[in-house]
Phi, psi and omega in degrees: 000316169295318166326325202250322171302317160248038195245012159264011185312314157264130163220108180206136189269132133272100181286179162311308195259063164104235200222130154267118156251164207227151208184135160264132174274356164254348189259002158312312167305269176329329172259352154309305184309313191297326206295316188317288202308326185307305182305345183287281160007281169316318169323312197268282182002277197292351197260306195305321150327286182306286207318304186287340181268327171281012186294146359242049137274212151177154214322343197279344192269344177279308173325322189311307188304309173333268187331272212327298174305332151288319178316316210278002180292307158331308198279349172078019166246125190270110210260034175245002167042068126107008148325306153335297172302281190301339172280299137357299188280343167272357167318137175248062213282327212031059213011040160260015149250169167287167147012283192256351147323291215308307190298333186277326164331296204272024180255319174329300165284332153282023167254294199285337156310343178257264245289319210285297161320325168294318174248031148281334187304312139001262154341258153004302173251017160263339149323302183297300228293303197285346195267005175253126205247005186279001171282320183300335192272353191295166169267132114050093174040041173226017173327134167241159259264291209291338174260349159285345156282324157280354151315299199286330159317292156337282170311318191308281174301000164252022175072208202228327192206085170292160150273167224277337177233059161272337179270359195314287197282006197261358196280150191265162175268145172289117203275149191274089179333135176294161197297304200299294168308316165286332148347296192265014168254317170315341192267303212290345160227027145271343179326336164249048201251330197243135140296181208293320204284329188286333169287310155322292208310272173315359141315297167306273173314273205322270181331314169274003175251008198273292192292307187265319199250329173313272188316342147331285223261309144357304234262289186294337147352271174343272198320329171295301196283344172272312205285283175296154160304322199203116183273351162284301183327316200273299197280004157287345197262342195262334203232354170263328200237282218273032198240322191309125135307331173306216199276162151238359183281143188071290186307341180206262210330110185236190247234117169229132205241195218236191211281171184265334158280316196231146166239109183318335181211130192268013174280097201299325185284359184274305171329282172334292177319303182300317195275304183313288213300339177283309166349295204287305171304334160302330182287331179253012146266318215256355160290265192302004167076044170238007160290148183285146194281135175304122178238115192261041205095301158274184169242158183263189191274127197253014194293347175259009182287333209308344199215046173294305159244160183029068186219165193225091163340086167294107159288141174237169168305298203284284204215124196296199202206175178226097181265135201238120186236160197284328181222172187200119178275354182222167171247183168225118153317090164267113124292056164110047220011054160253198190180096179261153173251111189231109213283170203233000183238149177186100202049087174037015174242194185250145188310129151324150178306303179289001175261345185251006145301309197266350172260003168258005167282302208298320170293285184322323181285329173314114175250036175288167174280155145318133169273198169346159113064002163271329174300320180250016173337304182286352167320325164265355153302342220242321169321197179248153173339281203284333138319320176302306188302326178295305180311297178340281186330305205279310187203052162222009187296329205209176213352246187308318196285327177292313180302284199312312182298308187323310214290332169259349176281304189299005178300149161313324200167186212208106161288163184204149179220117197230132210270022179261168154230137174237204192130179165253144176235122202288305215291318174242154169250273191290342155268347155311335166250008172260327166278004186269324200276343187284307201281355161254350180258009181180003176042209182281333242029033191220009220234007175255135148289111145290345164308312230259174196285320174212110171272139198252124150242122173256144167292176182266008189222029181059014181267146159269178164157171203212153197243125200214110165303149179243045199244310157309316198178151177293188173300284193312335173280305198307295160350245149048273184305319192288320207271332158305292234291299171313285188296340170300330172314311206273302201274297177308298191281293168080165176235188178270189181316300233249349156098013180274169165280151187275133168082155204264123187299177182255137195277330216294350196320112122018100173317167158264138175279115186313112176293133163241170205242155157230081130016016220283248195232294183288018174256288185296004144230023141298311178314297178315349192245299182322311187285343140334313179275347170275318176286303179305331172285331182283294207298008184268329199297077177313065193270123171226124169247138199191117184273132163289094189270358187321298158221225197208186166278355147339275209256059177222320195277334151326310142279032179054033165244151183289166186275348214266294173304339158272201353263291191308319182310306211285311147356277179313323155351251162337333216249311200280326196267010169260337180257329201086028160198195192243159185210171186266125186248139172269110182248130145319108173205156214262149177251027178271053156268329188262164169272134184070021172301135173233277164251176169202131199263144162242113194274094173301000176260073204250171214259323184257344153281329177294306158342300212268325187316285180352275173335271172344318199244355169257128207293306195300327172307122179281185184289312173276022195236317172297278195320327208281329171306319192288314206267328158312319201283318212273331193299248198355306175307308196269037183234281180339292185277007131267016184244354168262309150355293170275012167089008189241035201237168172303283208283256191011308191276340165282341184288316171294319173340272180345297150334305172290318171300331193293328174297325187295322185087026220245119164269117188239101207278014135258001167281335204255330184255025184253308190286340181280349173317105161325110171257103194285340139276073184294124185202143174210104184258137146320149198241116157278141193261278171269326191268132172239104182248094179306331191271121169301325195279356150319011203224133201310142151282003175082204171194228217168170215193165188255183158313134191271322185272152148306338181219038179236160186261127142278144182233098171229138188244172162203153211230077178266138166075230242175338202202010180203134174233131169249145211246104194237133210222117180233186193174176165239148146313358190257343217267104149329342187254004202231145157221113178293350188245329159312311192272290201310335167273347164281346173280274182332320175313294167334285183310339181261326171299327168250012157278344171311334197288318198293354197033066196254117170357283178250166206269337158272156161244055131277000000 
């Protein structure tokens, strides 16, 4: 429809007495309006540039040098001991300036030549500042003199008001763990995994892979970590996610669900109308670089924010691409297998809530049919890789379907006004988040773009939740977005008496546009087969979701332990009283202390947790013999994860190990049998970031991820408020060994056995 408004813009006729031309004067007006914000945009861009690259100086400080440096010139002091002068005499002035031009020039160049040199120097030394990490290991209320003096340095050197990528280049590199080391964390921590003999056995491939093929391969590492910014990042983005041939729906694409209690509005198009219009303003602070970079004492990397919106997945034969366009005016509408374009501009701003209210009414009301081979399109995002890759080729190259596919790659983002209702519901509480969590983590499988970086879904009951690829950026980025989102709906925007978006739409607004299709019969039974493969993996997905309320990390912090670490214990339980053994546990935890750093794995399963697990489950162990084990396990743990933390985990540097060898072409039956490891215990807690919502009704469910293993558990927890962690848990139906609501009552158990160890009074900290 905008296409065709401007493109009546120009209008003429040839007559006798010449050519009439007709000008529409509003769609002039419209392209006027378009041209304005581009150019703005580019403008603030390029200024937002200048800004990040002299951070954490800024333009006023060049003035400072400027001014300082002519005064003391005025003053008959030369404070360039004789620079000045020579730059003066080197001028290629030919004499048309005078004297004293000439001296104010060459004071000129030498102040920005100084201001340039103060910051990199600048620069240069809020790098040494952030590369030091020994602050993570102080204990607890025991800060000493010399890191509260380097705290107070930090702030002093990060300035006063960064943009969202200001610390980008002040960030230190990630460093590459010596061989010898990771060597000796790797044994320390499958040992309590192997018997005596099979731990020889891995002694042995350590040891011959340390002396012949480790420094080798060590070498190009290196070289890789002096050459890239982050010797991990490209080729974890490239060989764990755009290399995988399955499916990515369940297998990688996880999950954000909407508040736990309450739904602000049961108007879905209302909803809608509110959460798209906070999208877009996070998208348009994250344009002009004003979130603030996330800070962990330091601040952290913001580099996965960059391809947040109006990104895609691209399929390939080999290995998919990620296309990332810097802007996007519309967004695309799935509804009841249609597919609307629905622009997001009007005289150059961005629509209102009640205006993207009243074009998501509009849809919803539309009672056309699907066409052909359109209701179940998307399916093939939810398929394996390489059919998808194929169709694209075959019969999305050209005419209608290549516009309409452009039209969804290039979206802003992926709508879904999805005709269910989900939620928690008091009549059922444990089936209600569990299909709330299914339908957001795979849907009908067809009823999603799993391609594009963020899929939206609002319910027929006003609940929302979001669907996200992970190939681009982590949990804690999505977070971020979700907890504005959340909170703008509610607290900002707000809604009437009546459960509409605040305020009167422009009725002149551009309707949403019917994408069209052309379809033909061997395109629709590439769709048919995808959704096959899609539907057995969903109908597999064993889910249970539940907030745990007895306590929280309130009365976790209490007992002076991290909460992250009773949480992972109490995992380890559970785990041993559900299988009757022990498995190599996966944990998260993040590297943005580095630039473009992203995860590092912590293996929760340690030789003092099985200790203490033992202990648990043997009747003769007094309480202070468990407690004294619980507190080694917990030690241990938050030891770990600070040390993954700091660039100092395993799996990341074996995995580039791995890598080099596969280039080298150099075979190591220990890398290979270190990377085939199964992680039957998979786990990740979510981060609140921004919100502190004191009102209990307030509060996120987090969100969940599908199973890594086949006959292994996912776990991702958030830790909301002092009293409450909500909990997601997956497995398959297919695995005899796995149950997600077994293991979830075996968790919930866990956590009251070991706060029992504490003998603590009350059982809450309200």
């Amino acid at each position: 429809m905008a296409e065709a408004h401007q493109a009546v813009a120009f209008q003429f006729t040839v007559t006798p007495d010449g050519i009439d031309l007709q000008l529409s004067h509003e769609a002039l007006k419209q392209v006027y309006l378009s041209g304005l914000r581009s150019w703005k945009k580019r403008f603030r861009r390029y200024k937002n540039g200048f800004l990040t690259g002299v951070y954490p100086a800024s333009p006023s400080s060049w003035l400072f040098v400027v001014v300082a440096v002519i005064a003391t010139m005025y003053a008959r002091v030369d404070p360039s001991l004789g620079m000045i002068e020579k730059i003066r005499c080197h001028l290629p002035t030919n004499g048309y300036l005078s004297n004293q031009s000439e001296s104010i020039l060459s004071g000129l160049l030498f102040s920005t030549g100084l201001w340039i040199a103060l910051v990199f120097t600048m620069r240069q030394t809020l790098k040494l500042l952030l590369s030091y990490h020994g602050w993570m290991f102080v204990p607890h209320g025991k800060t000493p003199t010399s890191v509260k003096l380097w705290m107070l340095i930090v702030k002093i050197f990060s300035g006063r008001k960064p943009l969202t990528y200001s610390f980008q280049t002040s960030l230190p590199r990630l460093p590459v763990p010596a061989v010898k080391d990771t060597m000796r964390k790797y044994l320390e921590s499958v040992r309590p995994l192997l018997d005596d003999k099979e731990f020889q056995r891995m002694q042995a491939l350590v040891k011959d892979f340390e002396l012949k093929v480790g420094p080798r391969l060590q070498w190009y590492l290196k070289l890789k970590s002096w050459w890239a910014t982050n010797y991990v990042s490209d080729w974890w983005e490239e060989y764990i996610y755009m290399r995988g041939r399955g499916p990515i729906m369940v297998n990688s694409n996880y999950y954000a669900m909407d508040y736990l209690y309450i739904v602000p509005t049961p108007i879905p198009a209302a909803r809608a109308g509110n959460t798209i219009h906070a999208m877009l303003l996070y998208r348009r602070k994250l344009d002009r670089e004003e979130i603030l970079p996330v800070m962990s004492s330091i601040p952290m990397c913001s580099s996965q924010y960059e391809r947040m919106f109006n990104s895609s997945r691209i399929p390939g034969l080999e290995t998919d691409t990620m296309q990332h366009l810097k802007d996007s005016k519309h967004v695309v509408v799935f509804h009841k297998g249609r597919y609307f374009k629905v622009w997001l501009y009007h005289s150059g701003r961005l629509l209102r809530p009640c205006e993207i209210q009243l074009q998501m009414q509009k849809i919803l009301d539309d009672q056309s049919l699907p066409q052909t081979g359109e209701e179940k399109l998307a399916a093939l995002t939810a398929g394996d890789r390489v059919p998808w890759a194929k169709a694209r080729q075959s019969y999305f190259s050209q005419g209608r379907n290549k516009l309409s596919l452009e039209a969804i790659e290039k979206a802003a983002f992926f709508v879904t006004l999805d005709d269910t209702e989900q939620g928690f519901r008091k009549e059922a509480p444990v089936s209600s988040l569990d299909d709330y969590a299914k339908s957001l983590l795979h849907g009908k499988c067809y009823d999603r773009w799993f391609d594009k970086s963020l899929s939206f879904i609002i319910f027929k009951n006003g609940k929302i939740g979001l669907n996200a690829e992970h190939s681009w950026a982590d949990a804690p980025i999505i977070g971020h977005l979700w907890e504005y989102v959340l909170a703008t709906d509610q607290f900002h925007l707000g809604y009437t008496d009546e459960g509409n978006c605040k305020g009167e739409p422009n009725p002149q607004i551009l309707p949403p546009q019917r994408l069209q299709w052309d379809i033909e019969e061997p395109c629709q039974e590439v769709i048919r087969q995808s959704l096959s493969v899609a539907q057995q993996l969903a109908d597999d997905v064993d889910f249970h979701s539940f907030p745990f309320d007895q306590f929280g990390k309130g009365l976790i912090k209490k007992c002076k332990i991290s909460p992250d670490a009773f949480v992972q214990m109490a995992l380890q339980l559970a785990h041993y009283r559900d299988k009757g053994k022990f498995c190599l546990t996966y944990e998260a935890s993040m590297t943005r202390l580095f630039r473009e750093g992203r995860t590092e794995t912590v293996r929760s399963c340690t030789s003092q947790s099985t200790q203490f697990v033992l202990a648990m489950v043997n009747p003769s162990q007094t309480n202070e013999e468990k407690l004294k084990l619980f507190r080694l396990a917990a030690d241990k743990h938050q030891s770990m994860y600070r040390h993954a933390m700091t660039g100092q985990g395993i799996d990341r540097h074996l995995f580039c190990l791995y890598v080099v060898s596969k280039y080298l072409g150099v075979d190591s039956p220990f890398l290979k049998e270190v990377l085939s490891e199964p992680w039957k215990l998979s786990t990740s807690q979510t981060p609140v970031q921004q919100m502190d919502l004191h009102d209990p009704k307030y509060v996120s469910s987090g969100g969940g991820f599908g199973p890594v293993a086949d006959d292994g558990y996912g776990v991702s927890y958030i830790m909301v408020g002092e009293n409450l962690i909500n909990m997601h848990i997956s497995s398959k139906f297919s695995s005899p060994e796995t149950d997600s609501h077994r293991f979830g009552n075996y968790f919930q158990q866990a956590m009251l056995d070991i706060l029992d160890l504490f003998n603590l009074d009350n059982r809450t900290s309200k």
